[in-house]
Backbone as XML, in Angstrom:
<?xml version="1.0"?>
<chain id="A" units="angstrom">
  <residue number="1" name="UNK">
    <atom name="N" x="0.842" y="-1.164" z="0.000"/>
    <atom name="CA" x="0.000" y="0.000" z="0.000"/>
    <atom name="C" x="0.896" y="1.240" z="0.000"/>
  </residue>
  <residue number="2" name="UNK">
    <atom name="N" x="0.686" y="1.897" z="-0.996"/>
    <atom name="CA" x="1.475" y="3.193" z="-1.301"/>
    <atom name="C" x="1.014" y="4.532" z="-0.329"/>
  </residue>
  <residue number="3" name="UNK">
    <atom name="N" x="1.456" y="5.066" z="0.533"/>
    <atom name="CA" x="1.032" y="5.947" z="1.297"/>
    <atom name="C" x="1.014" y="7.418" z="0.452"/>
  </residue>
  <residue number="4" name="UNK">
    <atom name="N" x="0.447" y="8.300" z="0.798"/>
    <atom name="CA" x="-0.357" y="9.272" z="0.536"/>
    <atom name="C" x="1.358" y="10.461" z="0.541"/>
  </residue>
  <residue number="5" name="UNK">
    <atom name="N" x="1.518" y="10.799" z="-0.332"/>
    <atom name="CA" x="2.672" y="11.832" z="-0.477"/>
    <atom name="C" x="2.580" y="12.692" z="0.097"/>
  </residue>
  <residue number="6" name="UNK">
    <atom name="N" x="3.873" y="13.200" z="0.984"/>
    <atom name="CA" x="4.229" y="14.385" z="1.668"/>
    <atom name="C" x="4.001" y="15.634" z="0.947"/>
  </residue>
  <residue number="7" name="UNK">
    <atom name="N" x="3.021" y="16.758" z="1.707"/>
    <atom name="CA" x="3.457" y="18.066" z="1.067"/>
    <atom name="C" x="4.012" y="18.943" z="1.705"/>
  </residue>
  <residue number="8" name="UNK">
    <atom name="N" x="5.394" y="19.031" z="1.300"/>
    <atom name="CA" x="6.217" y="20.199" z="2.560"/>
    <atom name="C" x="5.546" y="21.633" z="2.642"/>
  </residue>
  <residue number="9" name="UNK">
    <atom name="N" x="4.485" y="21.781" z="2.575"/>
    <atom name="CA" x="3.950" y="22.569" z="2.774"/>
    <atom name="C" x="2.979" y="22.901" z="4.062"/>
  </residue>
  <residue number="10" name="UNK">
    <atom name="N" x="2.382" y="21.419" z="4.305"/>
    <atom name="CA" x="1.573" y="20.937" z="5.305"/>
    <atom name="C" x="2.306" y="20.732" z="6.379"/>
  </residue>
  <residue number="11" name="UNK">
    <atom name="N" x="2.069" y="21.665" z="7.263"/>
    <atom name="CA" x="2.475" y="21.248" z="8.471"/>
    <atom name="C" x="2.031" y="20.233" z="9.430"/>
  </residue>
  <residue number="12" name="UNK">
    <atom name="N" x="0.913" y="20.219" z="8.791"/>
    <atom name="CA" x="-0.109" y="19.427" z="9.569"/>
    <atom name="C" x="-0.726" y="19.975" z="11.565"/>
  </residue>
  <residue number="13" name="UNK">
    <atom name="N" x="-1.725" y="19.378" z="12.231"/>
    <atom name="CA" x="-1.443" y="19.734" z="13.536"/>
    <atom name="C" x="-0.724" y="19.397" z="14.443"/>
  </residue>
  <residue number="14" name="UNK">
    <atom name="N" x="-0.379" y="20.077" z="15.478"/>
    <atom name="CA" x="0.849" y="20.007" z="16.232"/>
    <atom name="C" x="0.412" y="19.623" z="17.801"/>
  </residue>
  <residue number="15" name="UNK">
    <atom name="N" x="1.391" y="19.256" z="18.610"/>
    <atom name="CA" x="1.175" y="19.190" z="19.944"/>
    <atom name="C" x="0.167" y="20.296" z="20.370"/>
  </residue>
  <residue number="16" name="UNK">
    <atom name="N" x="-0.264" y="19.921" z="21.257"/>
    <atom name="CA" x="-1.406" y="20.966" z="21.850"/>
    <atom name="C" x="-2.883" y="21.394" z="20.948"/>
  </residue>
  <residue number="17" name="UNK">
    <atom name="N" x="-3.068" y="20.991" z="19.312"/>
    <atom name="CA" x="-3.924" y="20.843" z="19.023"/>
    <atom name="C" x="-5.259" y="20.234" z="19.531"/>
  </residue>
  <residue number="18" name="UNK">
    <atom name="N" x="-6.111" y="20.582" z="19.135"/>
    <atom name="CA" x="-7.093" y="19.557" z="19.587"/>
    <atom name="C" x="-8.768" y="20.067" z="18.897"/>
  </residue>
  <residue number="19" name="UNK">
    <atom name="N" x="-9.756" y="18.829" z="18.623"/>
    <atom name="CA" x="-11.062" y="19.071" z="17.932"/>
    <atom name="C" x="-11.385" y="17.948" z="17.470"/>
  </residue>
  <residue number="20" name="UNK">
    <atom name="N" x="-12.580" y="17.676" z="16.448"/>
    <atom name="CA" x="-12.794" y="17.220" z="15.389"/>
    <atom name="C" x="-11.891" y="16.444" z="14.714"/>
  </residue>
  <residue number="21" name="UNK">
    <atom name="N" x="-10.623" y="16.648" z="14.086"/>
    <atom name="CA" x="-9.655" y="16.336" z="13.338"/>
    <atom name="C" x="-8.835" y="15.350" z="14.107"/>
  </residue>
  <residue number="22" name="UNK">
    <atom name="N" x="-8.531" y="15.914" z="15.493"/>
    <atom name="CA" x="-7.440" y="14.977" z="15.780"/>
    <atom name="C" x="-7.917" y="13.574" z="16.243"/>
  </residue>
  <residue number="23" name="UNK">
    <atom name="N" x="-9.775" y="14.077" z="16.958"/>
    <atom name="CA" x="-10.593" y="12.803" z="17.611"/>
    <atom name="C" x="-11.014" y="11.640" z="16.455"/>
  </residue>
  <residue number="24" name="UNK">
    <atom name="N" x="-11.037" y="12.536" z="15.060"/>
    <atom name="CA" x="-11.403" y="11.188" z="14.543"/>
    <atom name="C" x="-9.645" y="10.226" z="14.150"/>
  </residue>
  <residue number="25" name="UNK">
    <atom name="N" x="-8.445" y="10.704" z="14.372"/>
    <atom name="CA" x="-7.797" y="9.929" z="14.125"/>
    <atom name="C" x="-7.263" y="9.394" z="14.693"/>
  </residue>
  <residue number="26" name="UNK">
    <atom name="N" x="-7.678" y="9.586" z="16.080"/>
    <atom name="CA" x="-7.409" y="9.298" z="17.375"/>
    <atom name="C" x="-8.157" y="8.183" z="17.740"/>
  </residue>
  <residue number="27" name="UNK">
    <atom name="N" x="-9.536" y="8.320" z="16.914"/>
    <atom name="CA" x="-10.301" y="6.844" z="17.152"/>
    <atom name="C" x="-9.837" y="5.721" z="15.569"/>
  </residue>
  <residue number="28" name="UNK">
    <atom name="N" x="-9.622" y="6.409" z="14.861"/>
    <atom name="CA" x="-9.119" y="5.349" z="13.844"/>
    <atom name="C" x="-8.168" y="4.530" z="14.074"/>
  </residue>
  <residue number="29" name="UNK">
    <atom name="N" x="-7.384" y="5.319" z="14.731"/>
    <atom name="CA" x="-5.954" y="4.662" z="15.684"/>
    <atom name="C" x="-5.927" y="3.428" z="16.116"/>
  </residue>
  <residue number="30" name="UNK">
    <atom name="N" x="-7.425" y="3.577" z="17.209"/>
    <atom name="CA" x="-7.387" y="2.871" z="18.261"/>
    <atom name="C" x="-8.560" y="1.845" z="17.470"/>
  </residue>
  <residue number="31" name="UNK">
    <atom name="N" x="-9.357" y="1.829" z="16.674"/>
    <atom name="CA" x="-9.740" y="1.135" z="15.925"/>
    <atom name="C" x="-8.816" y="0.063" z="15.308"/>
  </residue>
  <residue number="32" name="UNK">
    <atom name="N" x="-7.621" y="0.748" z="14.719"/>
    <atom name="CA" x="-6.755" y="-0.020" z="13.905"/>
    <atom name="C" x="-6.192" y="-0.972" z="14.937"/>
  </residue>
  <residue number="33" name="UNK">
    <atom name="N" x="-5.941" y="-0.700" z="16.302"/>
    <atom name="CA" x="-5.149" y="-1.640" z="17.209"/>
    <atom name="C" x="-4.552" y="-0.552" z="18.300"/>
  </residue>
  <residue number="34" name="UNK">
    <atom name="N" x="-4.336" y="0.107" z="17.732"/>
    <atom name="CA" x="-3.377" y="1.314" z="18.687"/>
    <atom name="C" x="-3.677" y="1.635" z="20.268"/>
  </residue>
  <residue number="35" name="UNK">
    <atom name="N" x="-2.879" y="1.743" z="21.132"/>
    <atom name="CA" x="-3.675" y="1.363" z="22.394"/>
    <atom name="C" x="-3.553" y="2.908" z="22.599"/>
  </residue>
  <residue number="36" name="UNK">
    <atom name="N" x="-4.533" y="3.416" z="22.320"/>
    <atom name="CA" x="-4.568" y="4.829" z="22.766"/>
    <atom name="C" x="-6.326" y="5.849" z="22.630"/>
  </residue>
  <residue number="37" name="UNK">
    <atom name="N" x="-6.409" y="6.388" z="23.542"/>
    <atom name="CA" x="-8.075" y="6.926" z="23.972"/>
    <atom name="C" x="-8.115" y="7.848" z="23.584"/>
  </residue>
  <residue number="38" name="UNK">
    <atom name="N" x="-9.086" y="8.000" z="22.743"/>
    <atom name="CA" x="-9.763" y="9.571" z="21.915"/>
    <atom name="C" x="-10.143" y="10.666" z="22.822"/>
  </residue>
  <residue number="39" name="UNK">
    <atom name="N" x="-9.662" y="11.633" z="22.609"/>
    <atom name="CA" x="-9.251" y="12.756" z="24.002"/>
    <atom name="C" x="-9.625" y="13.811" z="23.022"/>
  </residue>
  <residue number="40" name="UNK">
    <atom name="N" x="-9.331" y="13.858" z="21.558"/>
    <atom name="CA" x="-9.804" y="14.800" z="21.096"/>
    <atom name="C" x="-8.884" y="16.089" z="20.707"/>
  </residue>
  <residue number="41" name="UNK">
    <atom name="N" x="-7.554" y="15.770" z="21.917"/>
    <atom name="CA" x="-6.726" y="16.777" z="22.364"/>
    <atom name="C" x="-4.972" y="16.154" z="21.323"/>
  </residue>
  <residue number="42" name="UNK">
    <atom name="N" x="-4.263" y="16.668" z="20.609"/>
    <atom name="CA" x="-3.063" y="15.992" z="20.086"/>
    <atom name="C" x="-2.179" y="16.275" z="21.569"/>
  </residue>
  <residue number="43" name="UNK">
    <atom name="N" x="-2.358" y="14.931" z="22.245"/>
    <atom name="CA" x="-1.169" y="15.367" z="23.376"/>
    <atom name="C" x="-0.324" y="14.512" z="23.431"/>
  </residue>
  <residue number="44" name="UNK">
    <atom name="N" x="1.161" y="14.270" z="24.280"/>
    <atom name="CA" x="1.906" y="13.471" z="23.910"/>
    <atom name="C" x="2.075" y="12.163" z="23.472"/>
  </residue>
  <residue number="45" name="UNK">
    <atom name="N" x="1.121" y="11.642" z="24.172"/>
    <atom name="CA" x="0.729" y="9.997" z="23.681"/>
    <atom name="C" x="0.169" y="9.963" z="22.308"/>
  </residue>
  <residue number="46" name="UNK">
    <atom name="N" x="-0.798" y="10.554" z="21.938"/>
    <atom name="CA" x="-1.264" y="10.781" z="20.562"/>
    <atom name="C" x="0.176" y="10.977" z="19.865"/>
  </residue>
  <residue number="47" name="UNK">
    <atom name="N" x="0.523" y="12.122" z="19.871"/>
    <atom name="CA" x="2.195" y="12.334" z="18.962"/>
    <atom name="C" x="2.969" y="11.175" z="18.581"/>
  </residue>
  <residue number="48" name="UNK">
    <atom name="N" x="2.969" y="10.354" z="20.289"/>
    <atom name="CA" x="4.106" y="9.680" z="20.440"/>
    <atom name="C" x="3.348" y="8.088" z="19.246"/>
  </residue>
  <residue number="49" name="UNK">
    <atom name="N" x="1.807" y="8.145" z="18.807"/>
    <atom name="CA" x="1.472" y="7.026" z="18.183"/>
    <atom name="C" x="0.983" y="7.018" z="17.117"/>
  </residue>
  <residue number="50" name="UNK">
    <atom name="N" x="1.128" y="8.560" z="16.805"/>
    <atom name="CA" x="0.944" y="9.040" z="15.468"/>
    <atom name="C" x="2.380" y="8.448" z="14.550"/>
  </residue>
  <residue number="51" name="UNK">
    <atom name="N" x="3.507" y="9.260" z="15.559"/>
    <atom name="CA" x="4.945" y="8.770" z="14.983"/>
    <atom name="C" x="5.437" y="7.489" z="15.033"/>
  </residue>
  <residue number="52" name="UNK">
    <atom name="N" x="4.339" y="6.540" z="15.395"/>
    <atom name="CA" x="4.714" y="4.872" z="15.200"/>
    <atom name="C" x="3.927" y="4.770" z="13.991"/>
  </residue>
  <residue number="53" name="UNK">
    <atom name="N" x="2.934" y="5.408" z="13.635"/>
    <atom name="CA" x="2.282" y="5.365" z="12.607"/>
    <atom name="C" x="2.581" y="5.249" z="11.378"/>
  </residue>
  <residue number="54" name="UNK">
    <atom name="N" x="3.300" y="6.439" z="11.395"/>
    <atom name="CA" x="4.652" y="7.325" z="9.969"/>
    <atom name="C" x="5.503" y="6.471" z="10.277"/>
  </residue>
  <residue number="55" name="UNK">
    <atom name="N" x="6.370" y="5.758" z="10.921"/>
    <atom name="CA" x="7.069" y="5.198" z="11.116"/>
    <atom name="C" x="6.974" y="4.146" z="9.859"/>
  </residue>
  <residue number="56" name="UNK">
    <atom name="N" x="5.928" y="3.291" z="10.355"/>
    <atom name="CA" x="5.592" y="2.204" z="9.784"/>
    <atom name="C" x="4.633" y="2.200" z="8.504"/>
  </residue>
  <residue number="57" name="UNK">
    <atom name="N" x="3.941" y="3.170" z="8.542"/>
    <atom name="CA" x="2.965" y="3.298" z="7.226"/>
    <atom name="C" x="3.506" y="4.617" z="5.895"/>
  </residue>
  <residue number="58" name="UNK">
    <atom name="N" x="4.175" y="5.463" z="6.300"/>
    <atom name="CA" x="4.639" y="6.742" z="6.219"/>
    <atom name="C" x="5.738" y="7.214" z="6.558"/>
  </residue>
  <residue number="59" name="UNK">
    <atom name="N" x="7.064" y="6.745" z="6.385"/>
    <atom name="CA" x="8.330" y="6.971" z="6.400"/>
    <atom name="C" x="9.064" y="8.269" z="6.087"/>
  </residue>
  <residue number="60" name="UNK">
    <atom name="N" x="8.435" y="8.382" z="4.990"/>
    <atom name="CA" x="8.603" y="9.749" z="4.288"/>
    <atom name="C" x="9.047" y="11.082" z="5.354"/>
  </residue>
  <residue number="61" name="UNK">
    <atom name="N" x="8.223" y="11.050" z="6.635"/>
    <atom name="CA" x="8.134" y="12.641" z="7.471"/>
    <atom name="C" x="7.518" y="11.690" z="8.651"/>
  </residue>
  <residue number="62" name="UNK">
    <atom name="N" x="8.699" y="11.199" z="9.430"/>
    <atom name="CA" x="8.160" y="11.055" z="10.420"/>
    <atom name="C" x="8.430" y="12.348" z="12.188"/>
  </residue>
  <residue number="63" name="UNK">
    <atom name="N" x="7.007" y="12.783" z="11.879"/>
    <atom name="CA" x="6.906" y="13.992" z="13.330"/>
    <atom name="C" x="6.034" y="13.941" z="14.094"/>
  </residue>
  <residue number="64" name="UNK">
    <atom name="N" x="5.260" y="12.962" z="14.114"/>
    <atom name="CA" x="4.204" y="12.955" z="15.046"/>
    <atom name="C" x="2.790" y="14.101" z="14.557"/>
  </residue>
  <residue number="65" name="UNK">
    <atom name="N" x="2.947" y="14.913" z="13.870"/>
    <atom name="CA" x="1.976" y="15.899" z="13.465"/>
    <atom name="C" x="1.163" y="14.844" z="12.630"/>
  </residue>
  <residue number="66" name="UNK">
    <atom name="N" x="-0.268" y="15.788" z="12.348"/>
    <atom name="CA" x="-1.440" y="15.597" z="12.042"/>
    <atom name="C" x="-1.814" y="15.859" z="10.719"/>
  </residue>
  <residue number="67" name="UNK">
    <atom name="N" x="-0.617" y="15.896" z="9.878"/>
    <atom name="CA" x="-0.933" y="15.867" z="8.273"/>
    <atom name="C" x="-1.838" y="15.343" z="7.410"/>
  </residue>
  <residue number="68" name="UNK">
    <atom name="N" x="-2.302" y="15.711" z="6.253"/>
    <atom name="CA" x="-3.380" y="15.436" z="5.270"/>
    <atom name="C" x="-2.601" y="13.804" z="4.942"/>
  </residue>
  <residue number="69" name="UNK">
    <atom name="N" x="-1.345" y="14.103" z="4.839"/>
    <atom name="CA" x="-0.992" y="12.644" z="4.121"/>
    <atom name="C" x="-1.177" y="11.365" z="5.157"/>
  </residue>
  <residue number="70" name="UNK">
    <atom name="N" x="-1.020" y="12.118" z="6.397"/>
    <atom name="CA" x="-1.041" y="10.832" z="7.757"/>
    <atom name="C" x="-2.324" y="10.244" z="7.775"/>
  </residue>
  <residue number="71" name="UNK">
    <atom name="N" x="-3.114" y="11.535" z="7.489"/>
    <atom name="CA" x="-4.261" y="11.423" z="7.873"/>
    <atom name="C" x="-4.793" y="10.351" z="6.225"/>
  </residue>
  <residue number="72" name="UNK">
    <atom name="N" x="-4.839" y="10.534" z="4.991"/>
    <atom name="CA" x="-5.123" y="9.786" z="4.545"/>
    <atom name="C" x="-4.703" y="8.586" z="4.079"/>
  </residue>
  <residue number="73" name="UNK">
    <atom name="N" x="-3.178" y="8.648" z="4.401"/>
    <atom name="CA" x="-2.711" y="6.889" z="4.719"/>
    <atom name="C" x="-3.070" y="5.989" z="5.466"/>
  </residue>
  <residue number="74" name="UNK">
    <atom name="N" x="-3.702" y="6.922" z="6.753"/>
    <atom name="CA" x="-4.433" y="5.519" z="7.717"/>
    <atom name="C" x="-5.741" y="5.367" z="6.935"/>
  </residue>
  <residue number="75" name="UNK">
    <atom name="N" x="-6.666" y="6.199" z="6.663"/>
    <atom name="CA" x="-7.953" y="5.704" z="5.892"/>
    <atom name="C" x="-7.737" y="4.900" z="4.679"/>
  </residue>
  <residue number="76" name="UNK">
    <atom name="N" x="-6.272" y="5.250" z="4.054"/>
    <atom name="CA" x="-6.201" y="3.872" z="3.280"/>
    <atom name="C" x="-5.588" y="2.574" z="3.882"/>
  </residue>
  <residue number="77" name="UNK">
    <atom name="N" x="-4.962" y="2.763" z="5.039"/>
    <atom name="CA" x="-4.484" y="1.575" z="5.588"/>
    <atom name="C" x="-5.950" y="0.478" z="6.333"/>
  </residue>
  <residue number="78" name="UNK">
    <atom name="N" x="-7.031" y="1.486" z="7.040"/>
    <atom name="CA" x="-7.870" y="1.372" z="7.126"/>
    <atom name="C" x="-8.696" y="0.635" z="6.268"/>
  </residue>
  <residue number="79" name="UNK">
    <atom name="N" x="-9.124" y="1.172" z="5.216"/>
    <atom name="CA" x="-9.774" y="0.811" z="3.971"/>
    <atom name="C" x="-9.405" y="-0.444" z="3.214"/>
  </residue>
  <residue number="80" name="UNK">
    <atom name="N" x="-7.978" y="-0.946" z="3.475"/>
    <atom name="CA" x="-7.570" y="-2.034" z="3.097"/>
    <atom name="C" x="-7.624" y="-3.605" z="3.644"/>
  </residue>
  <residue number="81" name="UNK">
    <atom name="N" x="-8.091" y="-3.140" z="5.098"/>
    <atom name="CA" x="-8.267" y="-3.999" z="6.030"/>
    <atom name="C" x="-9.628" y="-5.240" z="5.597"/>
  </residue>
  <residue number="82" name="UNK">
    <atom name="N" x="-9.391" y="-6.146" z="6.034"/>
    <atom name="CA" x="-10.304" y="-7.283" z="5.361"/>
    <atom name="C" x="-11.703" y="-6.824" z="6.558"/>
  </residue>
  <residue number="83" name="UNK">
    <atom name="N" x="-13.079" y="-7.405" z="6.189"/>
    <atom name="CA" x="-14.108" y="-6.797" z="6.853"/>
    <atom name="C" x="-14.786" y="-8.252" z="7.784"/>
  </residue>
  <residue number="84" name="UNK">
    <atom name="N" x="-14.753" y="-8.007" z="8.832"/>
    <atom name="CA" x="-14.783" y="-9.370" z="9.515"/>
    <atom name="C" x="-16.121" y="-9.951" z="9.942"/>
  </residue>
</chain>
């Protein structure tokens, strides 16, 4: 699965963010396996499992931020998943 290209432009959201955006990937996360609780808030634990994320799905920019590309590599990592 080809992940979603970096735009050095996107900073994406950062520590201390928080809303809408970060809760739904915060529950996709933890959907996917990720042992981590939708808070809603990007705080260190979020960061710290975002950047296992990029790590492993997204190599390209790994920072823990809340990028368009992070964000739509897990909905395709997501999306690829068999339906049980």
């Amino acid at each position: 699965m080809e992940p979603v290209a970096v735009d050095a432009c996107d900073g994406g959201l950062v520590a201390g963010a928080q809303g809408a955006d970060v809760l739904d990937v915060q529950t996709a996360l933890a959907a996917f396996g990720y042992g981590i609780a939708p808070t809603g808030m990007l705080n260190a634990e979020t960061g710290f499992v975002v950047r296992a994320f990029q790590l492993h799905f997204r190599p390209q920019r790994v920072d823990g931020c809340l990028d368009r590309s992070t964000r739509l590599t897990l909905e395709r990592v997501l999306a690829a998943l068999p339906v049980i």
